[in-house]
Z-matrix of the N, CA and C atoms (Angstrom, degrees):
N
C 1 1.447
C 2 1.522 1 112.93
N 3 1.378 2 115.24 1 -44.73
C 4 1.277 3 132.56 2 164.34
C 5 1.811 4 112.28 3 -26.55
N 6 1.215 5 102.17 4 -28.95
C 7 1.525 6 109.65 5 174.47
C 8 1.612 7 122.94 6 -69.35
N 9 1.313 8 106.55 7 -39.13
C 10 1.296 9 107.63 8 177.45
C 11 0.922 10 124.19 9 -79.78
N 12 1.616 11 141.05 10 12.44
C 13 1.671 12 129.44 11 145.69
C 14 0.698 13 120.12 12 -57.23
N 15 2.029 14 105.48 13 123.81
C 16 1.499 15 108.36 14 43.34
C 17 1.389 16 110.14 15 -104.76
N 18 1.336 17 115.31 16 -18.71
C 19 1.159 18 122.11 17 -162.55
C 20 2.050 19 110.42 18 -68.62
N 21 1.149 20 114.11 19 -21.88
C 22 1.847 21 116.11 20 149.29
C 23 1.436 22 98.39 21 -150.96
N 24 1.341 23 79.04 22 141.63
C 25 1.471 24 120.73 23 -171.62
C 26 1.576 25 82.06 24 -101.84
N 27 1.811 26 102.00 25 150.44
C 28 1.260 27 109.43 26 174.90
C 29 1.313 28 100.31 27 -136.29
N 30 1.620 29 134.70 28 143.98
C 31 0.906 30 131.29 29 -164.88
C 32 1.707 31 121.21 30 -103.54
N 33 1.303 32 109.08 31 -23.53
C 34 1.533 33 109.53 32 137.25
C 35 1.561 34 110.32 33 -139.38
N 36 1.813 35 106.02 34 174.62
C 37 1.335 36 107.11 35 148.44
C 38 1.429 37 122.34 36 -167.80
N 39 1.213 38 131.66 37 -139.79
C 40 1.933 39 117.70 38 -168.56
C 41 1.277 40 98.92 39 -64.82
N 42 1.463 41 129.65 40 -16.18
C 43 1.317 42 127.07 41 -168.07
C 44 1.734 43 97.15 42 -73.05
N 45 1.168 44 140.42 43 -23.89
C 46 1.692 45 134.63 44 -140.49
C 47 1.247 46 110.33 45 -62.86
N 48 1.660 47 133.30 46 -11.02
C 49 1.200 48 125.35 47 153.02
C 50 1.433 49 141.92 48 -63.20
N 51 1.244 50 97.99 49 -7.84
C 52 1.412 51 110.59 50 -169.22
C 53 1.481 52 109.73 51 -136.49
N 54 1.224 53 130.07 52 -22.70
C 55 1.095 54 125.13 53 -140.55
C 56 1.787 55 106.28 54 -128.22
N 57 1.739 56 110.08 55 -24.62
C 58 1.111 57 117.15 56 -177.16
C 59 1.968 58 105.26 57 -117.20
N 60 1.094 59 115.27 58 -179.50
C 61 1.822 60 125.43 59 -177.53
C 62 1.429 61 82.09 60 -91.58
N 63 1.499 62 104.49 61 157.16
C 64 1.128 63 104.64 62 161.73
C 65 1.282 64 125.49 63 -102.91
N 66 1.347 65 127.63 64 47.55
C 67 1.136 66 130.31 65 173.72
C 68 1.913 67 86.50 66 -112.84
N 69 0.907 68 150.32 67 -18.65
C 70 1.558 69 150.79 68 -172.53
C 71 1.746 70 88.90 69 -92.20
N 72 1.133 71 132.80 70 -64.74
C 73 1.492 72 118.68 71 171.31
C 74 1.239 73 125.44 72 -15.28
N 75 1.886 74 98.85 73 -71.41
C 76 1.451 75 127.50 74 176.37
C 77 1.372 76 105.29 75 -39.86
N 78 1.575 77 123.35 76 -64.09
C 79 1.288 78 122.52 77 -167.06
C 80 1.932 79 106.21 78 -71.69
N 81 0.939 80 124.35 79 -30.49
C 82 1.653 81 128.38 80 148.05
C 83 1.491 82 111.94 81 -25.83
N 84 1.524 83 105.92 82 -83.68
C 85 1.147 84 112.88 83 177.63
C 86 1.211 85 135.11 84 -37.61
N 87 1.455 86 116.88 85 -44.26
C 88 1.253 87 143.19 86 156.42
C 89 1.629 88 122.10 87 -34.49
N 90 1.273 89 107.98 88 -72.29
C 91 1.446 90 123.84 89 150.10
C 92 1.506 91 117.58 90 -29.87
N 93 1.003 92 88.02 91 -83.21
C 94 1.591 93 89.73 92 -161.31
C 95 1.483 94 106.12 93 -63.67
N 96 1.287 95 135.63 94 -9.94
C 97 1.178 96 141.74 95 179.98
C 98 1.780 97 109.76 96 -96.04
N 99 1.451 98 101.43 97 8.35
C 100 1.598 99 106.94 98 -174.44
C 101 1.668 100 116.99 99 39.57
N 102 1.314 101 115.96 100 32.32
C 103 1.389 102 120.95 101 -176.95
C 104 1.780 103 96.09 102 -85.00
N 105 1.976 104 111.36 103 164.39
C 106 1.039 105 131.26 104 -170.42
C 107 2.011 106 95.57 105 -43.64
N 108 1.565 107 91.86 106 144.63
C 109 1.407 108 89.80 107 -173.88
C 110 2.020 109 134.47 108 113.06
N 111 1.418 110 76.01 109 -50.70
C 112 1.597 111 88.94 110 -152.76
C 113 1.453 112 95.51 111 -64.93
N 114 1.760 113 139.18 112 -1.05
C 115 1.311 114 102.13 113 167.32
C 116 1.470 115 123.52 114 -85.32
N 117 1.508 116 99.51 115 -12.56
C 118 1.798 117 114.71 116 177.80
C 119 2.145 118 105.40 117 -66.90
N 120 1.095 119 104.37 118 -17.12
C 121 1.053 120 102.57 119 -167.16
C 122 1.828 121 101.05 120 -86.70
N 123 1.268 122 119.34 121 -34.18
C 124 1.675 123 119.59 122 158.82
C 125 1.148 124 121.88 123 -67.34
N 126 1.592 125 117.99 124 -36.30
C 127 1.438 126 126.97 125 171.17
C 128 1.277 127 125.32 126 -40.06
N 129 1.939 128 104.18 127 -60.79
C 130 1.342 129 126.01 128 -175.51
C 131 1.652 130 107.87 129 -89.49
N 132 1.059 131 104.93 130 -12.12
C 133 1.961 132 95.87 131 -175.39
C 134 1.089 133 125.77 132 -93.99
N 135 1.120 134 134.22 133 -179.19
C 136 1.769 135 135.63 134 -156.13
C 137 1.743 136 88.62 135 -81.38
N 138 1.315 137 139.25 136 -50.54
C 139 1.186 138 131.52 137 -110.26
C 140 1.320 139 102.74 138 -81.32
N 141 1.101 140 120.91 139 157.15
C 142 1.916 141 120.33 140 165.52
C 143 1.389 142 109.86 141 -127.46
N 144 1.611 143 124.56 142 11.68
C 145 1.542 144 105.99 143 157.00
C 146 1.658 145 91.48 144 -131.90
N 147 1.638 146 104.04 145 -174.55
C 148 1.266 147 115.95 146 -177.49
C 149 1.618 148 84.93 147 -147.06
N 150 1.606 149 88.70 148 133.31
C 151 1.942 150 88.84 149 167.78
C 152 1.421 151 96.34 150 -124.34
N 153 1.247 152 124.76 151 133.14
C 154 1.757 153 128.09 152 -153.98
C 155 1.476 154 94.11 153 -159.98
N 156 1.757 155 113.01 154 107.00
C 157 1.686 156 122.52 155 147.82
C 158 1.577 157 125.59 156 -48.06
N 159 0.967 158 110.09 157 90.09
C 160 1.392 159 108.09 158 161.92
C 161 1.375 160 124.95 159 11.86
N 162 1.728 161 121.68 160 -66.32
C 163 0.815 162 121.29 161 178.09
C 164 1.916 163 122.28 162 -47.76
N 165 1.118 164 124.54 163 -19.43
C 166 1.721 165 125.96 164 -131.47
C 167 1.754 166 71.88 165 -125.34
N 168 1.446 167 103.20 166 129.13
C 169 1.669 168 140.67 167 165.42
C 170 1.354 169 101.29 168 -29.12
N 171 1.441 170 119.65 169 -19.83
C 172 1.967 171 100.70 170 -171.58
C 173 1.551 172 93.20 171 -97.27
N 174 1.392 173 141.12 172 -29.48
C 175 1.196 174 127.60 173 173.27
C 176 1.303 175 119.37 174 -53.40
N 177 1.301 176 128.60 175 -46.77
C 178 1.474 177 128.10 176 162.07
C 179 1.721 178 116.11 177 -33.89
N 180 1.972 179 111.22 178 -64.34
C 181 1.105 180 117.24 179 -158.13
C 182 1.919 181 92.30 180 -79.62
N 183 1.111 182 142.86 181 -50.37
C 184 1.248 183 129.29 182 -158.98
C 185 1.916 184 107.40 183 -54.27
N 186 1.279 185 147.81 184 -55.53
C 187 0.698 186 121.03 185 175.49
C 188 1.914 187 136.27 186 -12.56
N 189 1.381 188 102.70 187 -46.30
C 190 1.727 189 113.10 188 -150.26
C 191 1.728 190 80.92 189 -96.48
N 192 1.666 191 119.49 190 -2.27
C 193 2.062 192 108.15 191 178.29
C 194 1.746 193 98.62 192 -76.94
N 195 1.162 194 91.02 193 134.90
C 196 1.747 195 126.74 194 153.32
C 197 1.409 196 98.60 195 -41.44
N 198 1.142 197 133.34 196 115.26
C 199 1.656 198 129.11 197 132.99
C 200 2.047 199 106.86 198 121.25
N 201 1.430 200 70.81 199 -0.15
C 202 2.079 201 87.04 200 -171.86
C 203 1.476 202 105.24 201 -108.59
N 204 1.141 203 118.64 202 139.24
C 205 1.826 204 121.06 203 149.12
C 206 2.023 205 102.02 204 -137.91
N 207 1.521 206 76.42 205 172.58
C 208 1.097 207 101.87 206 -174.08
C 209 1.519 208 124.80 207 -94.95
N 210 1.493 209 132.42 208 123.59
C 211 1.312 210 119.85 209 -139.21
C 212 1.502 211 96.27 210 -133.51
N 213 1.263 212 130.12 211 -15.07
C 214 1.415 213 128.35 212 -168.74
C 215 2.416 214 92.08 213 -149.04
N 216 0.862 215 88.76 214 153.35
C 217 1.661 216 100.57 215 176.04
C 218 1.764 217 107.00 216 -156.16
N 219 1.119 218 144.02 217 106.05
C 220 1.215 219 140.70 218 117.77
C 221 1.685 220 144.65 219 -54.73
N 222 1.323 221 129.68 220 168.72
C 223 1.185 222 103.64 221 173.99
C 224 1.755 223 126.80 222 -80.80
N 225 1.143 224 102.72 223 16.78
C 226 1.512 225 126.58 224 179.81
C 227 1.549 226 133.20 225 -118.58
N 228 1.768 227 108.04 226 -20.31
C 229 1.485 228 115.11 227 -161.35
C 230 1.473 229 92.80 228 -157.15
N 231 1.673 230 113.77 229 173.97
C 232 1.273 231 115.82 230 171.60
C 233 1.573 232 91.80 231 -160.67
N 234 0.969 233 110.48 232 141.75
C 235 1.505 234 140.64 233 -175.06
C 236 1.679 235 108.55 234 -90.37
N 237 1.224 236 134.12 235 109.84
C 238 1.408 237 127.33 236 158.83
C 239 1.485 238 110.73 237 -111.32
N 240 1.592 239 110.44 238 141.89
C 241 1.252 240 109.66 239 148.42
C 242 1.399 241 132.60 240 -130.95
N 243 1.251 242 130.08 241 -175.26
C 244 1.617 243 117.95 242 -163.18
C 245 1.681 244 91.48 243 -73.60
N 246 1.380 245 112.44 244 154.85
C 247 1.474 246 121.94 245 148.66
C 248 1.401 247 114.99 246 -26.02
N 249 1.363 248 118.26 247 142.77
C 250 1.795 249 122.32 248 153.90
C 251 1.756 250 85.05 249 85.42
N 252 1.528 251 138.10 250 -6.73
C 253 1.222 252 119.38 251 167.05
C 254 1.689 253 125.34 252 -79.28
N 255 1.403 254 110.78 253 122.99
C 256 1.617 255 118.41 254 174.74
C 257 1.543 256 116.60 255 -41.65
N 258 0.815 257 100.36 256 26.75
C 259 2.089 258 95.85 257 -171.44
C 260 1.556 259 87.41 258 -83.10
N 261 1.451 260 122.92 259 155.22
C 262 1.320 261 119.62 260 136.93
C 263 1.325 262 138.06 261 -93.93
N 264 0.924 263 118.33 262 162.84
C 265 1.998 264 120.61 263 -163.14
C 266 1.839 265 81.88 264 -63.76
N 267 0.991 266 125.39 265 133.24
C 268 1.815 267 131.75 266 136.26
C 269 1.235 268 120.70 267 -109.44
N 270 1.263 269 131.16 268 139.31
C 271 1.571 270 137.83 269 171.48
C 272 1.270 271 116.49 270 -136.42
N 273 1.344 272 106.99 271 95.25
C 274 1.420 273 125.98 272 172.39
C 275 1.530 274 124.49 273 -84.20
N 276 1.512 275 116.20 274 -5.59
C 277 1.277 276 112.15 275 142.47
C 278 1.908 277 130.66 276 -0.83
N 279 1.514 278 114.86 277 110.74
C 280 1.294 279 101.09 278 -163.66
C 281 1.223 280 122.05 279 111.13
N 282 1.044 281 108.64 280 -57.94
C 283 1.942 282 132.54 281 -147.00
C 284 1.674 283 96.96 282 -74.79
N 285 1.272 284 100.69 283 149.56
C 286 1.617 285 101.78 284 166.92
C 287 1.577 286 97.48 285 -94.32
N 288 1.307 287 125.40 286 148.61
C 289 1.082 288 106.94 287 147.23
C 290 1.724 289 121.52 288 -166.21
N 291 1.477 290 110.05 289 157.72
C 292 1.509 291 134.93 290 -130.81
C 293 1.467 292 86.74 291 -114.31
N 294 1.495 293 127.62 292 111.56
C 295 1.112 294 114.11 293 160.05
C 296 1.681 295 108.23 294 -113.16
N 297 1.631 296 108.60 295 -150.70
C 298 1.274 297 107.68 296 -157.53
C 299 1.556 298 94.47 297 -171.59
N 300 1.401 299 126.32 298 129.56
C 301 1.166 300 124.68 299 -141.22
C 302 2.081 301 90.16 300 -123.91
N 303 1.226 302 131.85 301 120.95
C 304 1.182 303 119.76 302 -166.42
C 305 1.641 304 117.13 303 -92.12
């Protein structure tokens, strides 16, 4: 994703050892670990999607946030974006699927 700046900005990725402060990790970690905090951290931050594995504590908690839905679902990931965003719901649930990396 990291590829497509400017047009998305990503707020971390495999790079975060090197490439980001570690106070942006921390707040990563945080997040995605649904620890104290992490809804102020969607509240107050730039972002307007969330890309979140199933497996990891914020997929559980984002459902029940104010101002978020859910716009994409696989059997692996789920897609949120803020309220009032044009995305449409997709649910690929089931689906095999073959991507292709450009």
């Amino acid at each position: 994703l990291w590829k497509l700046f400017p047009d998305a900005k990503v707020s971390c990725d495999s790079r975060y050892e090197t490439a980001y402060p570690s106070s942006v990790v921390e707040e990563n970690f945080r997040l995605y670990g649904a620890h104290e905090g992490w809804q102020e951290i969607l509240r107050d931050g730039e972002a307007d999607v969330v890309i979140v594995e199933k497996a990891e504590p914020l997929a559980s908690a984002l459902p029940s946030l104010t101002g978020w839905r859910r716009v994409y679902e696989d059997d692996a990931h789920d897609v949120y974006a803020r309220e009032g965003s044009e995305l449409p719901l997709r649910d690929r649930r089931g689906e095999r699927i073959f991507g292709s990396f450009p």
